[in-house]
C-alpha positions in Angstrom: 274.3 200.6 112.6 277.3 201.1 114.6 277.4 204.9 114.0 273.9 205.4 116.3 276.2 205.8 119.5 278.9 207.9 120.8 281.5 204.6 121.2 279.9 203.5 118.0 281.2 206.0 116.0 284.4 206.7 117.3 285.3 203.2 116.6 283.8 203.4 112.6 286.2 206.6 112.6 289.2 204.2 113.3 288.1 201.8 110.6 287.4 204.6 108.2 291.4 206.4 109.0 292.8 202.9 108.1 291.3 201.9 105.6 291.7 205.5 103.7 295.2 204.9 104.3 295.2 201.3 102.5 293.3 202.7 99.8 295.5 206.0 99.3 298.3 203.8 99.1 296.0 201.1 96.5 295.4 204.2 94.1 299.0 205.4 93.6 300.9 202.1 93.3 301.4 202.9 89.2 302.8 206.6 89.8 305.4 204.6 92.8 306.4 202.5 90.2 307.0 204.6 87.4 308.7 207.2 89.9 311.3 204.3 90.8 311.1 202.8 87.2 310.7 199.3 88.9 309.7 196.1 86.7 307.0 194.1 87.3 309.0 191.8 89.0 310.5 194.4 91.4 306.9 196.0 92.2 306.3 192.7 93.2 309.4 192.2 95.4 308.4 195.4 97.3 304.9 194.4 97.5 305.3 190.8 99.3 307.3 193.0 101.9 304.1 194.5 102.9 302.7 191.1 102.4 305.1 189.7 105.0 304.8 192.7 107.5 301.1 192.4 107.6 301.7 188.5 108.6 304.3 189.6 111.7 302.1 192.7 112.8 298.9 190.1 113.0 301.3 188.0 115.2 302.7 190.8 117.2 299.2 192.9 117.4 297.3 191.1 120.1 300.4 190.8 122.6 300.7 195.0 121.6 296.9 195.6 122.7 296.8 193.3 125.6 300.4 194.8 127.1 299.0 198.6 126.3 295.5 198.7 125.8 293.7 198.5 122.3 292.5 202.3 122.4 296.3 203.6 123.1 297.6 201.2 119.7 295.1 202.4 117.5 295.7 206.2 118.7 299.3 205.6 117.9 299.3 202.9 115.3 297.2 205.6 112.9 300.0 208.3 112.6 302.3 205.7 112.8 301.1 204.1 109.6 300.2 207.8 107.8 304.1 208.4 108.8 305.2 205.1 106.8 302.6 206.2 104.0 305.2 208.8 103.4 308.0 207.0 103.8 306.9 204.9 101.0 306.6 208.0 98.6 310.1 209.3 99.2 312.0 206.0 98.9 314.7 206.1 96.6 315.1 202.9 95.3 313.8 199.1 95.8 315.5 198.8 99.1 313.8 202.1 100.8 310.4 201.0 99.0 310.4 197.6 100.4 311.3 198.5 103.7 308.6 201.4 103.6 305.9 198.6 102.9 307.1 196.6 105.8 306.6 198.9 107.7 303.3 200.0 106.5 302.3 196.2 106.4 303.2 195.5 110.2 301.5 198.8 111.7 298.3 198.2 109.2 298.1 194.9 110.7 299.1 195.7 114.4 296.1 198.7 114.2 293.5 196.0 112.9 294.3 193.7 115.8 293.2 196.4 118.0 290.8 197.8 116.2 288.8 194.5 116.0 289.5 194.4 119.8 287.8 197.5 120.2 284.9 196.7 118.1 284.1 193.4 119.6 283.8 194.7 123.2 281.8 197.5 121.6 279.2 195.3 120.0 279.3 192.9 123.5 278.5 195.7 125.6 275.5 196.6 123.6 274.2 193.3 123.0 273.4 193.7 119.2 275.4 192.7 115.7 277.4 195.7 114.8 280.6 194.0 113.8 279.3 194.4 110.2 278.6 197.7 110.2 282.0 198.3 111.7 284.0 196.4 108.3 281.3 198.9 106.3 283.0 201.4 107.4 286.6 200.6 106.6 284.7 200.3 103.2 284.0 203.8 103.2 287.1 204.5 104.1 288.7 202.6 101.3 286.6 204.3 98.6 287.5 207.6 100.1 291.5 207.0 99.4 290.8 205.3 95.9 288.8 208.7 94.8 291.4 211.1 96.4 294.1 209.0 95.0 292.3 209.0 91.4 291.3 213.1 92.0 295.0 213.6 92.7 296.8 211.5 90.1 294.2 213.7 87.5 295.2 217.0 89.2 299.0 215.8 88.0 299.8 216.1 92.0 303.2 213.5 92.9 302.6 210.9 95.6 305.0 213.3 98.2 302.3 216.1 98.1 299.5 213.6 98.5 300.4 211.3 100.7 301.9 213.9 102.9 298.2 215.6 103.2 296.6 212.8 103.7 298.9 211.9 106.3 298.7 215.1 108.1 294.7 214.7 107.8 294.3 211.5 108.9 296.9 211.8 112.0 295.3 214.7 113.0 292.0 213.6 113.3 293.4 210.3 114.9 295.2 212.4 117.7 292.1 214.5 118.4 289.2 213.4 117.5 290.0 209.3 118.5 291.5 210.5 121.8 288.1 209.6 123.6 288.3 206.0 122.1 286.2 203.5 124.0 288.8 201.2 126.0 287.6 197.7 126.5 288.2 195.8 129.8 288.0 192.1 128.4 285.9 189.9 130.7 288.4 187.1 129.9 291.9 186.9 130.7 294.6 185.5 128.2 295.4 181.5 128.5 298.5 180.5 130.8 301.6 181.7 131.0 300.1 185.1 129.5 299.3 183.0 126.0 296.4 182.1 123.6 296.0 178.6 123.1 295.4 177.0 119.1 292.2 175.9 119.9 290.8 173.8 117.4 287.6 176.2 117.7 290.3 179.0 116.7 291.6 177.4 114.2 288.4 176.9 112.4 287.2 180.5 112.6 290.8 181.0 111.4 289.8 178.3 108.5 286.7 180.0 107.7 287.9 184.0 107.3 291.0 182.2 105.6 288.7 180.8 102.8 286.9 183.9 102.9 289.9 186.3 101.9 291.5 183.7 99.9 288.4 184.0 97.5 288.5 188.0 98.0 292.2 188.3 96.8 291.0 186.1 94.1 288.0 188.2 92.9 290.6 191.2 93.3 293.5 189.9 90.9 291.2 188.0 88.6 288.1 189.0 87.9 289.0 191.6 85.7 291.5 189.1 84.1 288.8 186.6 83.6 286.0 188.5 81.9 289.1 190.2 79.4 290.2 187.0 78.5 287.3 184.4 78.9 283.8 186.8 77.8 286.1 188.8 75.6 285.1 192.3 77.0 286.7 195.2 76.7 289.2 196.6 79.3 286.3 198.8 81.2 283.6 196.4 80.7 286.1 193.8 82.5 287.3 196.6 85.4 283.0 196.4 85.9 283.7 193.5 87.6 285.7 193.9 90.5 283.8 197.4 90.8 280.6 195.8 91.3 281.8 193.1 93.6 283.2 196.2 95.2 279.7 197.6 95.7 278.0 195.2 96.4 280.4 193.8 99.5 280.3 197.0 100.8 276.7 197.6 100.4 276.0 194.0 102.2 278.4 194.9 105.5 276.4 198.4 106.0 273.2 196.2 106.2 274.8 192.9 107.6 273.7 194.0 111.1 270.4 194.4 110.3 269.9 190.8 108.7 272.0 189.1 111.4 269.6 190.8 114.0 266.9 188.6 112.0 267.8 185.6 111.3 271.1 185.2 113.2 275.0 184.2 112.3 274.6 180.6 111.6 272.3 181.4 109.6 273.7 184.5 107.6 276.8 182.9 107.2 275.2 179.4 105.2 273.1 182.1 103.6 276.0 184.3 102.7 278.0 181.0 101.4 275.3 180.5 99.3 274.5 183.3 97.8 278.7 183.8 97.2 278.8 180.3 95.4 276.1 180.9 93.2 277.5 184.3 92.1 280.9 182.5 91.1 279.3 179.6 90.1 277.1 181.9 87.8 280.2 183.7 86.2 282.5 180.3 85.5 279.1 178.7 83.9 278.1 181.8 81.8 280.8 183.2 80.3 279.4 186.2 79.0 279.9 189.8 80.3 276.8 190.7 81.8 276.6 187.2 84.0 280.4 187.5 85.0 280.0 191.1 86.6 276.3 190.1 87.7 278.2 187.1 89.3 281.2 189.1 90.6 278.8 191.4 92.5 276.7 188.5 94.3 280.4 186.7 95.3 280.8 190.3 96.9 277.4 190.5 98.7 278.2 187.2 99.9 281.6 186.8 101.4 280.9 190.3 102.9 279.3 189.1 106.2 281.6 186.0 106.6 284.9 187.6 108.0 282.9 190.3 110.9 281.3 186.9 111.8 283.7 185.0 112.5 285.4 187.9 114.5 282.4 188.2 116.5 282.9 184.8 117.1 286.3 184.8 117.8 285.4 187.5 120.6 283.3 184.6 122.8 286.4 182.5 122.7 287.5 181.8 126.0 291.3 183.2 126.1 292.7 186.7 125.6 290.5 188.5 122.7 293.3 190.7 121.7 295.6 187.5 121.0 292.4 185.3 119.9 292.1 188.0 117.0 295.3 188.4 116.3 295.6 184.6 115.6 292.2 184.5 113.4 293.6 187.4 111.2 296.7 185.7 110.8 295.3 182.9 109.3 292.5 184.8 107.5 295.2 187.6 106.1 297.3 184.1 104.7 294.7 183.4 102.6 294.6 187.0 100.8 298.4 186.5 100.3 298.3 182.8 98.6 294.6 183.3 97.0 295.9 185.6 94.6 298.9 183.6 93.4 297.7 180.1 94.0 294.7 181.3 91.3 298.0 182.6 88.9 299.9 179.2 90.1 297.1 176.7 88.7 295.8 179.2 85.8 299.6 178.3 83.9 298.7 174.8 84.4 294.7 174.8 83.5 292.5 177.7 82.2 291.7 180.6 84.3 288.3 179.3 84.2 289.1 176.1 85.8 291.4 177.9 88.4 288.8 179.3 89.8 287.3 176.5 90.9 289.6 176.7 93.7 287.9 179.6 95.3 284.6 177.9 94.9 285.2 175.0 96.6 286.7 177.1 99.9 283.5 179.1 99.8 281.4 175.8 100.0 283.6 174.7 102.8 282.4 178.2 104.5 279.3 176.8 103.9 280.0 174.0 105.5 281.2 175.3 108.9 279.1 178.0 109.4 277.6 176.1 112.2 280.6 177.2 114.5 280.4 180.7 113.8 278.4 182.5 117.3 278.6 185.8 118.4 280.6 187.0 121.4 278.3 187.4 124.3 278.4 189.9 127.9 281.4 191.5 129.0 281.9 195.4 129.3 283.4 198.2 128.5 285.2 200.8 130.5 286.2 204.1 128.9 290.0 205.8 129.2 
């Protein structure tokens, strides 16, 4: 587990700050639209600008860590992105709100970069899995901004009061308690010309995280949709089945270490595939209740490993790591923008049912390359 170390945990800390941000943010989207009386079609609009910032900050993130250190982005990003938090909450109108998002987007996207940087070195320098552990955490984290989101919105408290405290909270304890943040000297230096090359070996890492998210956004937007409108359950029965693909993905990536310690990331991965298939292939073929949100959860167990895999991987690639990462999650984090609304694209053609065949297919083609999917190897890591 990554926590069993000093470096270890400081790093799980930065996942956890993110990620309580996203989900703070997640939980209060109804009460921001209300407040601003937007449409569904406005929400939208303000939501594809954090859509797009999280596509430049992946693009700008690695240049960012390799220019000023990974340690010093994520120390800065943090506050940075608890400051747009609040922005978003005190926008006035459509404009304001978008712009807020952008914002939010690029610096959520910028501190992952580094992050991931971060975490990679971590796990070369003690020679053991730990990348899965690491994405467990931001799990935690994301549960803990739901639930204060949800404790808040029953308490009747706005989203200025809360996301204010929960900026000051999580800014704090990135300025203080992160300031000792490992900072990893890369053993390899960035390609030519200070620039990562599009290796085809990239680019297939980039492939494989890409079909994993892709089938993540769609298990987010849709499963819900799917058991309402296909089994016929009721609106809680159907929310059942995002929770327990929730679960059961974060459950997997606190003991995805452990199992890649065992049998090792080739094999995880086709093993994770697998199981991921079967779960979706379970729900589209039973469409009752109980086998969709028994399905649901084993698509969650599954595709839980794939993406802190392939970043491992992505860490042994022979260019910069800051800008190799930053390229993988640009590709992967295009796939949780067009899964969702290539699965609503193809629904108003076909059934939902058969829609969803789309994200079946991309897991069997994680399935396929999971051959090229190693762990990064050596290197070290030198403290601030």
């Amino acid at each position: 587990m990554p926590w069993q170390d000093r470096d270890g945990r400081l790093v799980a800390t930065a996942f956890v700050l993110h990620a309580t941000l996203v989900g703070t943010w997640a939980g209060r989207v109804p009460a921001i639209k209300h407040a601003l009386s937007l449409s569904d079609t406005a929400l939208g609009a303000a939501l594809f600008g954090m859509a797009a910032g999280t596509l430049l900050g992946s693009w700008w993130g690695g240049r960012l860590a390799r220019r000023l250190g990974p340690a010093a982005v994520v120390r800065g990003g943090i506050p940075a992105m608890a400051a747009a938090l609040v922005a978003s909450a005190f926008a006035g109108d459509l404009a304001a709100l978008f712009a807020a998002l952008a914002c939010f987007g690029i610096l959520g996207a910028i501190v992952d970069v580094a992050m991931n940087t971060i975490a990679v070195a971590v796990e070369r320098d003690r020679r053991r899995p730990l990348m899965s552990g690491f994405h467990g955490a931001w799990g935690v984290g994301l549960l803990l901004g739901a639930l204060g989101a949800s404790a808040a919105a029953a308490a009747g408290v706005g989203p200025e009061r809360h996301f204010a405290a929960v900026a000051v909270i999580v800014a704090g304890v990135a300025v203080t308690v992160l300031a000792a943040l490992p900072h990893p000297a890369s053993p390899v230096r960035a390609a030519r010309h200070g620039r990562t090359a599009w290796s085809a070996e990239l680019v297939v890492l980039g492939g494989i995280a890409f079909c994993s998210f892709f089938a993540e956004g769609a298990a987010a937007d849709w499963s819900a949709v799917y058991l309402h409108d296909r089994t016929g359950a009721g609106p809680a029965l159907a929310a059942a089945a995002f929770a327990g693909f929730s679960v059961a993905m974060a459950a997997s990536r606190l003991t995805g270490d452990r199992i890649v310690t065992a049998v090792g990331p080739v094999a995880l991965a086709r093993r994770a595939g697998l199981t991921a298939a079967a779960g979706l292939g379970l729900a589209l073929a039973v469409p009752v209740p109980g086998a969709g949100i028994a399905g649901f959860a084993l698509m969650g167990a599954g595709l839980a490993p794939i993406v802190p895999l392939v970043l491992s991987a992505a860490g042994a690639v022979a260019h910069g790591v800051e800008e190799t990462l930053a390229r993988v999650l640009l590709i992967a984090y295009t796939g949780s923008i067009a899964g969702p609304a290539a699965i609503g694209f193809a629904a108003g053609r076909v059934e939902l049912r058969a829609a969803l065949l789309i994200p079946l297919a991309l897991i069997v083609c994680i399935v396929l390359g999971a051959g090229r999917i190693q762990p990064a190897q050596g290197g070290e890591l030198a403290r601030t």
